[in-house]
N, C-alpha and C positions, 0 to 999 in steps of 0.2 A: 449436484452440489460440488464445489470447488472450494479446497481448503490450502491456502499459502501464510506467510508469515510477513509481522511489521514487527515494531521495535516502540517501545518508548522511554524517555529519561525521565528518571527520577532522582535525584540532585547527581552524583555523579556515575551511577549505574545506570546500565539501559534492563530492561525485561522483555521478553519474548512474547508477543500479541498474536494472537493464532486467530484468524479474519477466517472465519468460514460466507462464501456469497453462494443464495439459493435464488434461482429464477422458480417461481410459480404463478397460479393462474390467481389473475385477483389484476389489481389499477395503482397499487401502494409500493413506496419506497419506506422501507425500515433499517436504521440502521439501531443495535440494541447492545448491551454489551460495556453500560456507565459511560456514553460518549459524552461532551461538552458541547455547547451549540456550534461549535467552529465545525467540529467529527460531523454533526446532524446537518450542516449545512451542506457536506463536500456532495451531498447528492446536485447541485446547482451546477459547479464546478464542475465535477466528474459528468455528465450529462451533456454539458458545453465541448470539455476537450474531448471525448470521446465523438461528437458529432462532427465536429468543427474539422476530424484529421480521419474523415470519410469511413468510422465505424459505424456500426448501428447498434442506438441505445434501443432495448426492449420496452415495450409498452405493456410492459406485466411485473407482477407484484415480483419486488424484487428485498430480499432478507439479509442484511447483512449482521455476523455477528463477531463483536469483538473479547476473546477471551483472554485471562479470566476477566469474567463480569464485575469482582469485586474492586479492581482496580480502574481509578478515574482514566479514561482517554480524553486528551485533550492535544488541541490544534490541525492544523490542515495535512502533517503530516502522512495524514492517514489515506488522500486522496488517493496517488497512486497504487497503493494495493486494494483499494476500491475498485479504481476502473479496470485495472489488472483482473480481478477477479469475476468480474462483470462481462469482461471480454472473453474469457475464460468459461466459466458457465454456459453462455452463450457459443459457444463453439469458434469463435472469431480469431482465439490467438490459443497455439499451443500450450497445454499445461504441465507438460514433464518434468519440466526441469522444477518449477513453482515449491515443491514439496522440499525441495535445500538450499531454496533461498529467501533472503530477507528481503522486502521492498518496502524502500519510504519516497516522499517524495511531494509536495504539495503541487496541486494542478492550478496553472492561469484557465482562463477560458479559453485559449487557442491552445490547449495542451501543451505548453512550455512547462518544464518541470519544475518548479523552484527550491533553493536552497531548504535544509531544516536544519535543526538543533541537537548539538549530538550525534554526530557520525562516529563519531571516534568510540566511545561508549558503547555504540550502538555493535558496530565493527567486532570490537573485543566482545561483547556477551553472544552476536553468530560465531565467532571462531570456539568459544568455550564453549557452546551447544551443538558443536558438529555440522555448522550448516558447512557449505561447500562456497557460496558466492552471496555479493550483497549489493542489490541497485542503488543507488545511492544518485541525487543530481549533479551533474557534472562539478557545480562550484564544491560539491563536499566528497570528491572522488579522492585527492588528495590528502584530505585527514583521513579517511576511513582504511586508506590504502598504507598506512603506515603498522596494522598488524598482518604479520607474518602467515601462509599459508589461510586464508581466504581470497579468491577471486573478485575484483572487483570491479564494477560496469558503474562509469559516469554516465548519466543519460542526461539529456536535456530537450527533448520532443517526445512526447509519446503519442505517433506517430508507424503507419503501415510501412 
């Protein structure tokens, strides 16, 4: 089991999404945790970039959980710490560093990162929780990078 973090806005705060992903034995994708059908869909997405940029998706029951439960998630942002953790679990990509950092990030189907909502929000409530660094897509590397003492990685491929 592989436990990293995402972010979501809520008008002009962001909050701290704690994405725990479990590979087990079974044929299912679940993702649980008050997601929106946009969150339920990123298994399609996450699946495509993931394959598309020479990873392997698992063909086993796969648990994704979004905390806390009580709070709606909603939109694609979510995909990247999806596949992140997906890769992750699976042994594919390092997990050290994952536990002090934030990842958001929507996936295309060729694993192209796209922009999200709220960087800057997002930025300030990791610096206020002690994270250390924050993935963010290239076009939102620039607002996020405007608070003080966090690290921060434009990405725009997710990609070996």
């Amino acid at each position: 089991m592989i436990k990293l973090f995402a972010s979501a806005v809520y008008g002009v705060d962001a909050i701290t999404i704690t994405t725990e992903v479990d590979v087990l034995e079974g044929l299912k994708f679940y993702v649980v945790g008050l997601p929106d059908n946009a969150v339920k869909e990123s298994q399609h997405r996450v699946e495509s970039a993931i394959k598309n940029n020479s990873f392997y998706f698992p063909r086993i029951k796969i648990v994704v959980n979004l905390s806390p439960a009580d709070i709606r998630k909603s939109g694609s942002a979510f995909d990247l710490p999806i596949a992140i953790g997906i890769l992750a679990a699976t042994g594919q990509v390092r997990s050290e560093a994952l536990a002090k950092s934030i990842i958001m990030g929507e996936l295309s189907l060729d694993g192209a990162i796209m922009p999200v909502k709220g960087a800057l929000p997002m930025a300030i409530q990791a610096e206020k929780e002690g994270f250390e660094q924050i993935f963010v897509p290239l076009q939102n590397a620039r607002e996020a990078a405007m608070v003080n003492g966090l690290r921060v990685y434009g990405c725009n491929i997710c990609a070996k």
